[in-house]
N, C-alpha and C positions, 0 to 999 in steps of 0.2 A: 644698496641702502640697508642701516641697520637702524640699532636703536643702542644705547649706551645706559647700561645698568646706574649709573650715578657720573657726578662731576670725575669722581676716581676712577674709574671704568675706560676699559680699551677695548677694541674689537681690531679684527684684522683679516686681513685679504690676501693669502700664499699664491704665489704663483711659479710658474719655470720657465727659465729659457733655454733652449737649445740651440740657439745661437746668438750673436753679438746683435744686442737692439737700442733702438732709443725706445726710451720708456719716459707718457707724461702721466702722471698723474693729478686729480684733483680735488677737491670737495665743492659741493654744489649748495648756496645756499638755498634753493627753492624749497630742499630738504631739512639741508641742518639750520639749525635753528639755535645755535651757541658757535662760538669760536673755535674752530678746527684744528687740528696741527697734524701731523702728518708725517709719520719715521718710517724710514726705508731700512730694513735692515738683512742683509743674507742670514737664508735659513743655513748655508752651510758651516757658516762658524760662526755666526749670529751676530756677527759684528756692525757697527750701526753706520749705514752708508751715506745719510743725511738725513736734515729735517728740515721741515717749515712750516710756518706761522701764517698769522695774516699778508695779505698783500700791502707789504712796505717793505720799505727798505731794514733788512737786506734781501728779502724773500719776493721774485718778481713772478708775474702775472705767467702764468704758463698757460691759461685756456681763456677766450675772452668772454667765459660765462663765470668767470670768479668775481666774484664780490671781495668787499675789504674785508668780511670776518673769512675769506675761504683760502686755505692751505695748496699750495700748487708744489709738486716736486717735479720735474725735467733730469734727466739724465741722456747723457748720451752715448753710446756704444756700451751699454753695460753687458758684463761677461755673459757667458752662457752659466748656469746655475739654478738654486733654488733661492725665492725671494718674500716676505713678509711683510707688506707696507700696514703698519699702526694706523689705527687714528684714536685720535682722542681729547678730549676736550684741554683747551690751553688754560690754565698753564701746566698741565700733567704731561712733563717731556720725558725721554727718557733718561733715568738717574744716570746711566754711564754709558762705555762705549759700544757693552753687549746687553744683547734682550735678555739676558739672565739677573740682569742688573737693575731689572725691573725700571719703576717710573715713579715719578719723582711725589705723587701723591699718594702715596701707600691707604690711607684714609680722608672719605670726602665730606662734604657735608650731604651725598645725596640727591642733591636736586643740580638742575640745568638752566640755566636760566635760557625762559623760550621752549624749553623743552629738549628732548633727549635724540632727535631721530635725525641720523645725516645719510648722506648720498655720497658715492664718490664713483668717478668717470677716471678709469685706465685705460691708455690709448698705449700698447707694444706692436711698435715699428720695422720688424728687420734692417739692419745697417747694409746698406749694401757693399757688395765686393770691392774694393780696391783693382784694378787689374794688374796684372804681374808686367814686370817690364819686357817681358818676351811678348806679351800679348801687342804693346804697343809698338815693339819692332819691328813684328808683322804685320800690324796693319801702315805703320811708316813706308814698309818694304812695296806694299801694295800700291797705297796711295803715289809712291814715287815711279814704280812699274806704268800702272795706268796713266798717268804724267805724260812720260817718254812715249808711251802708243799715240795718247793722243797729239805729242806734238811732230811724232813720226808721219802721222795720219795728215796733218795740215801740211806739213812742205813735202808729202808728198803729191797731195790738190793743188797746189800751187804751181 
């Protein structure tokens, strides 16, 4: 939870992965109290990896305590890295493809309407393993092993 200097104003939340995750993230209106938006962007070359708005179309509901003024972003498998999720009040998105490019309200008028204080809820997942195709030969291998025993076993009760 933070609080936003003005309409103009952004805060942010860095985070790392060290390995491949799904990542939700949200804003919470119980908190924020203005319309939310939400940039995902790598710290490692700053480049901007998505964004969203209210919940409509085209920005879907990622958590089922979002309200219509709350921002949800979903990713899935994202790389191992470093990461910077924005927030900020809408409509201050960001001016271009990197955070260098700053955001699109350079000057606000100051105030929020509702007031200035949001919440947001990060949920990071580990993805799990894929198995490698030897892993499934081996247990093919097994599964077909124990097979034969067991049908070894019956005709020879029989």
């Amino acid at each position: 939870a933070g609080t936003l200097a003005s309409d103009a104003g952004i805060d942010y939340v860095d985070f790392t992965l060290t390995t491949s995750s799904d990542m939700l993230a949200w804003t919470s209106s119980a908190s924020a109290s203005f319309d939310t938006l939400l940039s995902l962007f790598s710290r490692d070359t700053g480049a901007l990896l998505t964004v969203s708005d209210d919940v409509d179309n085209p920005f879907p509901r990622v958590a089922v305590a979002q309200t219509a003024l709350d921002a949800g972003i979903a990713v899935t498998d994202l790389a191992p890295g470093a990461y910077r999720l924005v927030i900020s009040a809408s409509p201050n998105a960001p001016a271009g493809t990197l955070f260098s490019d700053g955001f699109s309200m350079p000057m606000g008028t100051g105030s929020l309407p509702g007031g200035p204080n949001w919440a947001l809820d990060l949920a990071v997942v580990e993805a799990q393993p894929v198995p490698e195709p030897e892993t499934w030969a081996i247990l093919g291998a097994g599964l077909a092993l124990a097979g034969a025993i067991r049908r070894r076993r019956a005709s020879a009760a029989a």
